[in-house]
C-alpha positions, 0 to 999 in steps of 0.5 A: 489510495489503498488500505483498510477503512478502520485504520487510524493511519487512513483516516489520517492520510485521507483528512490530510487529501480532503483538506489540501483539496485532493480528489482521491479514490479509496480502495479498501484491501479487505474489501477489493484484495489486490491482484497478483498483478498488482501486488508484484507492480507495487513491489517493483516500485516500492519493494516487498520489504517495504509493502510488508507490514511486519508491525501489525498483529497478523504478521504477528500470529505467524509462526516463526516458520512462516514469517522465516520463510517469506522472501521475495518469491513468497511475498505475494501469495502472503499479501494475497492470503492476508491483505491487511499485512500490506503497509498503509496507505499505499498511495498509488499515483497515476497520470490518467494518460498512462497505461496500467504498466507505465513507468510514469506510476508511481507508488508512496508507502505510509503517511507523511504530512510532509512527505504528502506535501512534497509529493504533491508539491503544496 
């Protein structure tokens, strides 16, 4: 799971884990910012107008301009300046078998207890 430690979704989203008895590692954006890399495989799994959180206050103190100017080529070097604009949690799930580039990962934006529920099929 990745986010932002202070976020009243990620506390939600983590209880939830911790009480249907999910181990889960917890990567905090501010803290270990994603990767290029990372950024462009969770948006060929999700799409970067669902990893952009334009809801949130940062997204906000952007200029008109810039906010008009983020696009599909764009989108990473903002998420890469500002970490706390991608949506959270982002659930990253990975077989331990799969490589880093496998199509077997999969990526769940948000939270959802329902949705947490058919993912993990509880």
């Amino acid at each position: 799971m990745h986010g932002i430690s202070n976020c009243d979704t990620i506390k939600k989203a983590k209880k939830w884990l911790v009480d249907a008895s999910i181990e889960f590692d917890f990567r905090d954006y501010k803290k270990q910012p994603p990767s290029r890399n990372e950024l462009q495989q969770w948006i060929g799994h999700v799409g970067w107008e669902t990893l952009l959180n334009k809801r949130g206050t940062t997204w906000r103190k952007l200029s008109t301009a810039q906010q008009d100017a983020v696009n599909e080529d764009t989108v990473c070097a903002l998420l890469e300046e500002y970490p706390s604009m991608i949506k959270r949690p982002l659930l990253v799930m990975q077989p331990h078998q799969a490589k880093q580039n496998d199509q077997q990962i999969q990526a769940f934006v948000g939270f959802n207890a329902e949705q947490y529920t058919t993912i993990f099929k509880l």
